[in-house]
N, C-alpha and C positions, 0 to 999 in steps of 0.2 A: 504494500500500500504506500501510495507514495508521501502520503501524512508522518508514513515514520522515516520517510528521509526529510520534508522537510522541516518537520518538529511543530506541524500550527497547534496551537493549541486550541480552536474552537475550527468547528466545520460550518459548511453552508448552511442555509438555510432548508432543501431540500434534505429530507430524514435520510433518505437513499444513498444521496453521494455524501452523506454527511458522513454516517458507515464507514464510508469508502475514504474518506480523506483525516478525519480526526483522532485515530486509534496509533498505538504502536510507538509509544514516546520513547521507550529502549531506545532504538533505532535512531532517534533524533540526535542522543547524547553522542554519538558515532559519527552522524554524518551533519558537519558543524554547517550552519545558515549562511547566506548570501550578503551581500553590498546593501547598505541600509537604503532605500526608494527614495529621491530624490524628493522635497520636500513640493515642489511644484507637479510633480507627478501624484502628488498623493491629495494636495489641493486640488487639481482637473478630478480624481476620480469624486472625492468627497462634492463637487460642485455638480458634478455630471452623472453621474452612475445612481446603481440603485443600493441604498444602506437597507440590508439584511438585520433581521431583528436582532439577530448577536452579534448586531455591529461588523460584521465585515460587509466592504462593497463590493459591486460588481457592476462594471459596464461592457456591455455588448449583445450580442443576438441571443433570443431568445425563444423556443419553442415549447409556447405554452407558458409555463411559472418556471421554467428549466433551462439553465443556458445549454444554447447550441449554436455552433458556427464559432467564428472570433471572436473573441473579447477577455478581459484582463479582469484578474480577483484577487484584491486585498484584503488579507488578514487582519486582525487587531493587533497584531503583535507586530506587523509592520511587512511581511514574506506578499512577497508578487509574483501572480501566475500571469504571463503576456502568451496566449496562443489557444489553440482551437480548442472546442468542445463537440462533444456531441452525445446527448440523452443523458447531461449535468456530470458529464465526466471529462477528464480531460484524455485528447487521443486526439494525434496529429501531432505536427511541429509546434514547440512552445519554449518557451524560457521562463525558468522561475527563479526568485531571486529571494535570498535570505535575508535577516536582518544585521547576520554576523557579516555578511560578505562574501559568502560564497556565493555559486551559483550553477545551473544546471542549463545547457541548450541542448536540445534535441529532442527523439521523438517520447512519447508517450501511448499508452495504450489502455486503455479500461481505467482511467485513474491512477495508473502506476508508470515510473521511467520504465521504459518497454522500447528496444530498437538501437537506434546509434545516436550517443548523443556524447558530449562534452560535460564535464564539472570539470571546478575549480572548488578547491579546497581555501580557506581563507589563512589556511600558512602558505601557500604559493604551491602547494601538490596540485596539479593536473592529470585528471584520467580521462581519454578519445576512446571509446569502443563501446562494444555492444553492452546493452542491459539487460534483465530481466526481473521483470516482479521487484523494481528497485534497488535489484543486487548486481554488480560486474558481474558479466554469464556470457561467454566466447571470448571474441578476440580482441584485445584491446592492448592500449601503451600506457603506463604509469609512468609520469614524474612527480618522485617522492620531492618534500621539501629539502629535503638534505642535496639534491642532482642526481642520487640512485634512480634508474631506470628499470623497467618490468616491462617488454613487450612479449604478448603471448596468449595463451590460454587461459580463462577466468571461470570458474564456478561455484557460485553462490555465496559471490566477492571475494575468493582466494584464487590466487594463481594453483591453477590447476592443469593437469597434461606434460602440454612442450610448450615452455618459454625461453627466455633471456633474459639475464639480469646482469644490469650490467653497473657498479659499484662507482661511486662519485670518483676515489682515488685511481679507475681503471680496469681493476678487476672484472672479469667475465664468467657468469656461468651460463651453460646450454645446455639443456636437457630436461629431464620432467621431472615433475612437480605434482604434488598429491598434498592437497587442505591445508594451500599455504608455504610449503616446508619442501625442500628438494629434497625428491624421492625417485629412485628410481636412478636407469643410466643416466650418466651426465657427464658432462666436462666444465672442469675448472681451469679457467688460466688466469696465473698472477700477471701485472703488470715486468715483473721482472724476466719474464719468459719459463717458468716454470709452470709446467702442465699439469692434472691431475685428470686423468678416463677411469672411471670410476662407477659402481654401484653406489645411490647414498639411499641414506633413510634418516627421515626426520630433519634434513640441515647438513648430517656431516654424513662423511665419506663410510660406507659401510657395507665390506664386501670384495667382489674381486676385481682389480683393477691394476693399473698400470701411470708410474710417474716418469715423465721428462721431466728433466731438468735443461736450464737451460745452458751448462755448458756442456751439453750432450751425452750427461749418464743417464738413466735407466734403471727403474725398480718397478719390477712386477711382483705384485704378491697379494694381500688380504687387508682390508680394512676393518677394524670393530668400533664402530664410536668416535671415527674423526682417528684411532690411532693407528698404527701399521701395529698389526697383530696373528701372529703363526711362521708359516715357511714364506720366503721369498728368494729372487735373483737378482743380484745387483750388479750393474753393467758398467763398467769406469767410461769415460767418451773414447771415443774409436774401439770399442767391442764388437762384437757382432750380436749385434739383439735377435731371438729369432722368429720374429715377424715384422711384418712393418707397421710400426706404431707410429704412426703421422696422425696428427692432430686434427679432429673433425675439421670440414671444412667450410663450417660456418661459422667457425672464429677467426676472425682476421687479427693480424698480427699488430702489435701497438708502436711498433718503431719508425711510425711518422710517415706509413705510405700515403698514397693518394686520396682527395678529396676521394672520390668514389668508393672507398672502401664502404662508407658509411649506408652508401646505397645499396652496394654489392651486400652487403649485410642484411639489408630490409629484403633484398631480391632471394637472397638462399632463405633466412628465417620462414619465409612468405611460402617458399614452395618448397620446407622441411615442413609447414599446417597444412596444406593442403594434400602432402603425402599420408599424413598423419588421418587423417580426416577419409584419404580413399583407403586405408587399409581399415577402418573403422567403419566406413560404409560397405565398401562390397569384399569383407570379408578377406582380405588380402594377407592377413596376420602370419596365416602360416610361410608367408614365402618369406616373411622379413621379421621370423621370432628371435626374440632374444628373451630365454626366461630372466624373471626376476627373484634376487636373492631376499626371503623373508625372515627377517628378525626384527626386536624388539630397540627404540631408541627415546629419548627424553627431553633435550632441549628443545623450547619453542622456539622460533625466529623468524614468527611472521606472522602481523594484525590484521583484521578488516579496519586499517581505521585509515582516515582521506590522508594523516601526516605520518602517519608510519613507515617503516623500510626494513629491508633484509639485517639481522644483527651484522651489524659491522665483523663481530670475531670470526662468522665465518668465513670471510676473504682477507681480513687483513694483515695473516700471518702464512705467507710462503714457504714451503719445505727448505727454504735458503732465508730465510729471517734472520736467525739468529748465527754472525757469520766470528763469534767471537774467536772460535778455535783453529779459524781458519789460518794455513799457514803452508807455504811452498814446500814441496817435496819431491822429488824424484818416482815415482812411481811406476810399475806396471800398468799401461793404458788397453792393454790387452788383457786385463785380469775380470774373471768373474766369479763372485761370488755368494754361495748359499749362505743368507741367514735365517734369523729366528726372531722374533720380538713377542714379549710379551708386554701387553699396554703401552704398547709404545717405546719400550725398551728393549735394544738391542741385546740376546742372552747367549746367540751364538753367531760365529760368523766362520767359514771357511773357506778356499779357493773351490771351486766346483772342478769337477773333475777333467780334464781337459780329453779324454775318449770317449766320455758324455757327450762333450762342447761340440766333438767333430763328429757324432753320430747325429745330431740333432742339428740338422743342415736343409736349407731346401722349404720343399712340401710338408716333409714331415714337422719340422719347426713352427711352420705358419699351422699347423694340426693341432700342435702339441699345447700351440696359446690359445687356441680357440676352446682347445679341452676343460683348458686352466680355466678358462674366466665362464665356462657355461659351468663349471662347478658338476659334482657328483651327481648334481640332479637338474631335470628335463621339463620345466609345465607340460601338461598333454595340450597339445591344441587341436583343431578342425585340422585334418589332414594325417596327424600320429597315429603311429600303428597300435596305438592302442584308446584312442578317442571314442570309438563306439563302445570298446570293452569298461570304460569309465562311465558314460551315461548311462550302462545297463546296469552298472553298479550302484550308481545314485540314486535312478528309478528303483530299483529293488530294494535298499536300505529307509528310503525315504514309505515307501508303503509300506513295509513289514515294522518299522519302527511307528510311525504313524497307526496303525494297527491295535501293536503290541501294548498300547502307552495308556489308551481309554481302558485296559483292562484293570480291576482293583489289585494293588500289589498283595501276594498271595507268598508264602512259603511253598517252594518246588516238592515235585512228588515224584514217584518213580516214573510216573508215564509220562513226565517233562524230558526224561535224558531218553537216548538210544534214536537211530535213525526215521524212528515213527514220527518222530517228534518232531514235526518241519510245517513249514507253510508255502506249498506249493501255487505259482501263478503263470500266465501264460499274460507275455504282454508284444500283443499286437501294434505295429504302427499309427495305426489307425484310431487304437484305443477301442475299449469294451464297456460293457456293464460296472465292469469294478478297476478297470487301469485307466488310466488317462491316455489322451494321444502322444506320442513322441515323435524325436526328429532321426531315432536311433533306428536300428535292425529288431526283427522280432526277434525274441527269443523269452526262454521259462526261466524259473527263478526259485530257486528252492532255498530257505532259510530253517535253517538246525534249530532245534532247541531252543525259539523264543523266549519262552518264559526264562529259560536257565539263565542265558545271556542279559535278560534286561536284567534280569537282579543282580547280575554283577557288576553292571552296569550302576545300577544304585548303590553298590556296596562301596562303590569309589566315586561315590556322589557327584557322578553325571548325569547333567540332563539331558532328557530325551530330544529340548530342542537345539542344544548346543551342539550335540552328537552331530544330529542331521545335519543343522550350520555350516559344523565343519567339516563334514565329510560330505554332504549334497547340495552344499549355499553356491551362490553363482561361481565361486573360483574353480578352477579346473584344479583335480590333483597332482602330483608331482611323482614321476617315475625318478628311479635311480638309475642311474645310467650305466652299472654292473652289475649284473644279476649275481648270485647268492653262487655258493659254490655248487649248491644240490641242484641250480638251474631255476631256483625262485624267483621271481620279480617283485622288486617291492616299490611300494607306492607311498606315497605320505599326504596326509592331507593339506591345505591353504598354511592351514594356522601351526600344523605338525604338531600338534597334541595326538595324531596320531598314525599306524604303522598298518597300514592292506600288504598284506603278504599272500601269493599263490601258493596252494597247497597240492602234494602228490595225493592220489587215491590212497594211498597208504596212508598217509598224515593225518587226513582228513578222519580216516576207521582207528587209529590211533588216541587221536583227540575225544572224537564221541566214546570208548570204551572208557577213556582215564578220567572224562566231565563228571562223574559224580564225585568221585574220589577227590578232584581237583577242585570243587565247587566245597565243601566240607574243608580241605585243607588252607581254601585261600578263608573262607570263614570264619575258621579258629584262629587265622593266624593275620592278623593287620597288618603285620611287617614283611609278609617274607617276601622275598626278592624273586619269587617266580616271575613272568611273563605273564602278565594281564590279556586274557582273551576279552573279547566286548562282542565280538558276534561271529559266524562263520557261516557262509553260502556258497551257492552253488547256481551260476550261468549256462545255459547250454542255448548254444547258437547251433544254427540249421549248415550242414548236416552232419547234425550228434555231436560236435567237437561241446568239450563240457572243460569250464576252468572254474574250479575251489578256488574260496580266498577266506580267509580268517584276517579279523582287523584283531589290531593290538595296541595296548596304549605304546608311546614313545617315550622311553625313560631319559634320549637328549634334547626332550625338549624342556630348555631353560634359555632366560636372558644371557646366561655367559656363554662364551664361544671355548667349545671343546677342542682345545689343543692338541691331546694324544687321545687314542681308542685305543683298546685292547680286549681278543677275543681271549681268555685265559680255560687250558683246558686240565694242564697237570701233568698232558703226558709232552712230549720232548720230538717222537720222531714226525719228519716232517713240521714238525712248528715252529718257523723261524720265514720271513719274508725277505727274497731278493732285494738286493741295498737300488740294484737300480728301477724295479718297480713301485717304490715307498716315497709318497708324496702325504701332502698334507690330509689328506681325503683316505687314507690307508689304514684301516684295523690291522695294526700289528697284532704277532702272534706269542707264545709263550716265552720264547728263547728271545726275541724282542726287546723282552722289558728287562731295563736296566735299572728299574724303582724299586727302592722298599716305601709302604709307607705306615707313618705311624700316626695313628689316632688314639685319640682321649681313652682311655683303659676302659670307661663302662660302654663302650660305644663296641670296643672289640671283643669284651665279653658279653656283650649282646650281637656279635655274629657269628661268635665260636665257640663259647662254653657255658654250661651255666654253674656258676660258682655261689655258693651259701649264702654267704654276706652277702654278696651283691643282688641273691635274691628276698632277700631280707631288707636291702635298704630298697630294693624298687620295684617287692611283689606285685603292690598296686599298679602300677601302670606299664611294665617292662616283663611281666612272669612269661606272656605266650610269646614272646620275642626273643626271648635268651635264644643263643649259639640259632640265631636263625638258618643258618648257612646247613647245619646239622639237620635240621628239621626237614629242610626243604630235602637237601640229599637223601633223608630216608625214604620221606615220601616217592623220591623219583626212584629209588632202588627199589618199592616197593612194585610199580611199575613198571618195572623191567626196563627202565628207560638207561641212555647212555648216550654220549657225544656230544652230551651238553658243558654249555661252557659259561664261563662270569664274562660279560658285557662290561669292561672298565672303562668309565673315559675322566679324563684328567680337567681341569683347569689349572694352568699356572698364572699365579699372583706375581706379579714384578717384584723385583725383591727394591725395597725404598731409597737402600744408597747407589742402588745405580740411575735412578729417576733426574738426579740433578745429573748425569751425563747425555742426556738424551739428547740436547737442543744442540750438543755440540756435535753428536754422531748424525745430527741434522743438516747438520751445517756444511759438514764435509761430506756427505753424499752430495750436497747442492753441488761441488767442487770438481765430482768424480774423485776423490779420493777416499781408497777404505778405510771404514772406523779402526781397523785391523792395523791398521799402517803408522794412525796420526792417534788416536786416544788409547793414552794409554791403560786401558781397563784391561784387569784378568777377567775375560770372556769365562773363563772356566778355571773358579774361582778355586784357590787351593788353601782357604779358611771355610769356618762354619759363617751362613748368614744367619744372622741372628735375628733381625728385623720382623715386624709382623706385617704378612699384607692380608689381615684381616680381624676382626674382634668378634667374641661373642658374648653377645648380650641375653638378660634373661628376658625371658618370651612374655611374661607380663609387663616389661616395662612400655613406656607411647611410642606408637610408633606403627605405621601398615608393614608386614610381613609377607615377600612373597611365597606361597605355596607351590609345592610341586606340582604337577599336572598329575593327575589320576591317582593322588596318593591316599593315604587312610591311615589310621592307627594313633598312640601314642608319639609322643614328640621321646628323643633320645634328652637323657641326661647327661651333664657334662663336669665332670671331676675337676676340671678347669672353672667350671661356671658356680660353685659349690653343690654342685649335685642337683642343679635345678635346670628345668625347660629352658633352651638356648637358643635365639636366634644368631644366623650368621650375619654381621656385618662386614661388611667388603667395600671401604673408602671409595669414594667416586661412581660405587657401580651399584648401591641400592641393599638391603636389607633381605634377609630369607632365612625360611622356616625348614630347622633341619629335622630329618626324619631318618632313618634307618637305609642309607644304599641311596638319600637324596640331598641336595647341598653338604652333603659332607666335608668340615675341614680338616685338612690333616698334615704332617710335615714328609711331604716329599724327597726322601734321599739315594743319591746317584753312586750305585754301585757296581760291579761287574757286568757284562753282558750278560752273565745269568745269574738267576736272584739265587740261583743252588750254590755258586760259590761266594766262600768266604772272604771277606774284603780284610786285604791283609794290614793296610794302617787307616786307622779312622780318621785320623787327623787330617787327613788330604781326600775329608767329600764336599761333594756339591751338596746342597739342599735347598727346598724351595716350600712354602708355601702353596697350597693346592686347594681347591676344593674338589670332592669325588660324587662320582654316580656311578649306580653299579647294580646290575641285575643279573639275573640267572636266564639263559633264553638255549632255543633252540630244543626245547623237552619231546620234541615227536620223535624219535631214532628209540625203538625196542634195540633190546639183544636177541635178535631171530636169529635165522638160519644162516643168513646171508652173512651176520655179523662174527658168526661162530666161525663159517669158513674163512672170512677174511682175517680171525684173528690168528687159525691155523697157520696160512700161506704166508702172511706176514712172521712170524713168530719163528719161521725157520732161518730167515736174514735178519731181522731184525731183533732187539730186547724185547721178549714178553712185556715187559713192565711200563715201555718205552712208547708203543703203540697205543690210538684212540679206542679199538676194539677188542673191549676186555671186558670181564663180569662185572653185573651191575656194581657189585658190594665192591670189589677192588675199586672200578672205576669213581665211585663214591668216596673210599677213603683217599686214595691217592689226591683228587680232587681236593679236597679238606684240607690234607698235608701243604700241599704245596700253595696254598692259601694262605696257610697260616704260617709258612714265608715270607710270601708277601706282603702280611700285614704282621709284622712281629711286636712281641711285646719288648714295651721299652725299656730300658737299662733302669 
């Protein structure tokens, strides 16, 4: 309504358009008034015109007691409408003018700015483009009061889509934008000539991308939160990069080319919307996809208001800023090197391999970066080889779930489990009696065990419409782009709260036999660290081809970025990963892990033993959770299960006295010189760090807590915290509620290549700060037939003891032992 942009405080006299123009004073306080009306303008109207019983006037054409055609209407508050009407509304060309000094020209429609019009903000900000319903809505240019620029996409007065913003000091960003905030690819260029191609979210850089600098070195790697964080490659100038990373070419350069750049700018911007806009109309997505990386980010830095502009911090600090460490050297200009950063701090750095360098030449190079920056995983779109197998998914969850939900929640009975126990549909294109119509393939739909699965579903208090949200709401799911060893495909939803996994026939008669057993043991026990089932079905597309999927909650999904993975299983042969297939995206395996790690003593006696006292100080809330690790293993021995393994993955915490060298190993990448070269830090540090990079607080004190996704049970106690409920705090990065195998903190120490051996002087380790997540998966693999022989034929070359195929009960303790390695008790 256009009343709440101009802020009148009384409406016409007509009740209709009065409705329509005097409401919405919010809105007022936002978008400040016009040029005070000229005193002999408002004399001609008060002489000439017609005074309205609430004191405003009006002069012009009228149909009926209702203005229509031209004419001009003064407020009491002093705001002037100059332009057409029609049935006491304004629509058409007009100009209204505030009292503060702003003011608005262009079109109108129904009573609201609707079309293409001009405001002027009364701090000197101008906005040219489209409106709607009184909000910036398409295309238009901002100039902020400060000389910050915004040409581009607008919805529902945020820059929204593909813009340009371009920063009063020079600064440039390109790329899209979502409610406000740069989201999405994009490109940043300082004014100094350093580049930034990049994923962001929220404002800062978030994801996989690649930096120039401008004296022509080179870092490809990961962004978390505006910081470089995980594996990267860092290029000195004159390396060979290996692809060609030349800078969008809708950025023109700032070192004083030609008057026409500025045009050549509006000309590419202009026909980068309107590509934007045909892949959006006729579907054209899939031939120009580029998935996007989703996580979680916090800073605002960007208002609906007429005098606001992009936070300055996010442009005015260049990967060459802070240039104080810089200094001449000699250097290898052919050198490249793999690091590491944790928040932003540099924690390892080495030369890369130089047989690597010259295998990775050509095509394959230009492959290898393409791999890099699409990440582990794939959105499905129109055209994916798996896009109708995704909508048939949806449609099936979305009606069995919808379904299931009107039912009163009931406790399970025997005739809930075993393969009777399903809800069979047949969903035609066309749509039927009980399916809706779709855009997909026909095909049937079989769903296991409803009732079973919604109460599990409740038991880790989810709801029914959140489930569907996020697994059936407009986003498309995301494949992983390496199936599973056994040939699995897995899938993840928008939001990755959760885990669609293919299942074999086998798997599938596996699961429904062990559902009761499994439904009783996840019931008694709030903590254990099995694999979360939530539903499991059954597709069969024409002719006969049939694909099982079971969903599963996702134990990584959290705000922090997991650093290492680790599949842990206990036995040795075969478990260890090629040094040159091991990238950031890599579950390493047993022989792997170079970690011990150590956590709070009642936290490790509640995953491996249960000891007297300790059940005596925390029967109440800790008794079904002692030595959960043991619990769960019997239950899977009782089940004949085997080849399951512990799911670990890592956070590392920067350690705090290497934070103040940051800006320096900043500075000199700007240089192309290695931090290796010029700062002198022990990379690999030969004291204890002592520092904390985190605190825990207890769980009643103020404060919001984030929870796990799909979690349950008691909160762990912490010997640390005097034995009471502990939240983790984590500087900079937000507040969380720790649970048994979820935000776990613990002290990370770097021992041998294998945690089996003994580390022969203590005094020379590394350690770190971590936080852990950790679950038990992969429970479908019986000891049948198949496993018995493979342990035979194996067993004659290799260690009985050494191999994954072995008796439930060995496979169980072994399992345990070498756990309880891994997390040793402390000195």
């Amino acid at each position: 309504m256009w009343g709440d942009l101009v802020g009148a405080s009384k409406g016409p006299a007509n009740p209709q358009r009065g409705a329509q123009l005097g409401s919405g004073a919010a809105e007022a306080d936002r978008m400040p008034g016009l040029h005070v009306v000229s005193f002999l303008v408002v004399l001609l109207l008060q002489l000439r015109g017609n005074t309205l019983p609430n004191g405003d006037i009006y002069v012009g054409s009228f149909d009926g007691l209702v203005p229509h055609g031209p004419g001009k209407y003064m407020w009491t508050d002093g705001a002037l409408y100059d332009g057409e009407w029609d049935k006491s509304k304004m629509t058409g060309r007009g100009l209204i003018q505030w009292p503060s000094g702003a003011s608005y020209e262009g079109d109108f429609r129904g009573g609201f700015i609707d079309g293409a019009g001009t405001f002027k903000g009364v701090d000197g900000s101008v906005y040219k483009g489209s409106w709607r319903m009184n909000k910036k809505h398409g295309m238009g240019t901002m100039v902020y009061s400060n000389s910050d620029t915004y040409e581009g996409f607008w919805n529902e007065g945020l820059p929204d889509e593909f813009g340009k913003y371009t920063w009063a000091d020079g600064n440039v960003y390109i790329g899209r934008w979502k409610s406000g905030k740069m989201n999405g690819s994009g490109v940043m260029q300082w004014i100094n000539g350093d580049t930034l191609d990049c994923n962001w979210l929220n404002g800062l850089a978030h994801g996989k991308g690649y930096c120039k600098y401008a004296s022509g070195a080179c870092y490809i790697g990961t962004w978390d939160r505006g910081l470089k964080d995980g594996h990267g490659t860092f290029y000195q100038p004159g390396s060979k990069i290996p692809c060609n990373l030349e800078v969008s070419d809708c950025l023109t350069s700032h070192d004083g080319t030609s008057a026409s750049s500025s045009s050549n700018e509006k000309i590419t911007i202009g026909l980068l919307f309107l590509l934007q806009k045909l892949c959006k109309n006729w579907r054209l997505r899939r031939f120009l996809h580029r998935p996007r990386c989703i996580s979680n980010g916090t800073t605002p830095v960007f208002d609906d208001n007429s005098g606001s502009h992009l936070c300055q911090d996010v442009s005015s600090k260049s990967f060459s800023a802070d240039d104080q460490c810089l200094q001449d050297s000699e250097v290898d200009k052919d050198s490249v090197y793999e690091r590491e950063y944790v928040q932003g701090v540099l924690i390892m750095e080495q030369p890369k391999n130089e047989d690597s360098r010259m295998s990775e030449s050509g095509i394959a190079q230009e492959n290898n970066w393409e791999k890099q920056a699409k990440g582990p995983m794939e959105t499905i779109y129109k055209g994916h080889r798996s896009y109708y197998l995704m909508l048939n998914l949806q449609l099936g969850i979305r009606y069995t779930v919808g379904k299931i939900t009107p039912v009163p929640l009931r406790e399970v009975r025997s005739n809930d489990f075993g393969p009777r126990a399903r809800i069979k549909m047949y969903f035609p294109c066309e749509g039927s009696q009980y399916t809706p119509p779709h855009y997909s393939v026909d095909f049937f739909w079989k769903d296991y065990c409803p009732m079973v699965f919604r109460n599990l579903r409740e038991m880790f208090h989810i709801d029914a419409a959140d489930y569907m949200m996020s697994i059936c709401g407009g986003d498309s799911l995301k494949e992983l782009s390496s199936p599973g060893k056994s040939g699995s495909i897995f899938y993840l939803s928008q939001d990755e709260r959760f885990v669609i996994k293919t299942l074999r026939k086998t798997e599938l008669k596996i699961l429904l036999k062990m559902l009761p057993k499994y439904y009783n043991h996840v019931k008694a026990y709030d903590n254990t660290l099995i694999t979360k089932f939530f539903g499991m079905h059954r597709i069969t597309l024409k002719p006969g081809r049939k694909v099982r999927f079971v969903v599963m909650g996702n134990m990584f999904c959290t705000e922090l970025r997991i650093h290492r993975k680790y599949d842990l299983k206990g036995s040795t042969q075969g478990r260890s990963t090629k040094k040159q297939n091991i990238n950031e995206n890599t579950t390493l395996k047993d022989l792997d892990l170079s970690y011990v790690f150590h956590v709070d003593k009642p936290w490790r006696e509640a995953l491996f033993r249960q000891n007297a006292t300790f059940l005596l100080l925390f029967f109440l809330n800790i008794l079904l959770s002692s030595f959960m690790i043991a619990l769960d293993c019997m239950f899977l021995e009782s089940q004949s299960i085997i080849d399951y393994s512990m799911l670990l993955g890592i956070h590392f915490r920067a350690p705090n006295h290497l934070k103040s060298i940051t800006s320096c190993q900043n500075a000199l990448e700007s240089t192309g010189i290695s931090a290796e070269t010029e700062c002198s830090v022990a990379l690999h540090h030969e004291e204890t760090i002592s520092s904390k990079g985190f605190l825990l607080v207890a769980a009643d004190e103020p404060g919001p807590a984030v929870r796990g996704s799909h979690i349950r049970g008691s909160m762990v106690r912490a010997a640390e915290g005097g034995y009471e409920e502990v939240d983790l705090v984590l500087p900079g990065t937000g507040r969380f509620r720790v649970q048994l195998g979820v935000n776990m903190p613990a002290r990370a120490r770097k021992v041998q290549e294998d945690v089996n051996v003994e580390v022969e002087n203590r005094d020379t380790i590394e350690e770190y700060d971590v936080v852990l997540y950790l679950g038990i998966i992969d429970i479908l693999q019986e000891y049948n037939v198949s496993k018995r022989v493979e342990h035979a034929v194996k067993s004659l070359k290799f260690d009985p003891l050494s191999i994954s195929a072995v008796d439930p009960n060995l496979y169980s303790r072994r399992f345990i032992s070498f756990l309880e390695k891994v997390f040793p008790e402390q000195d």
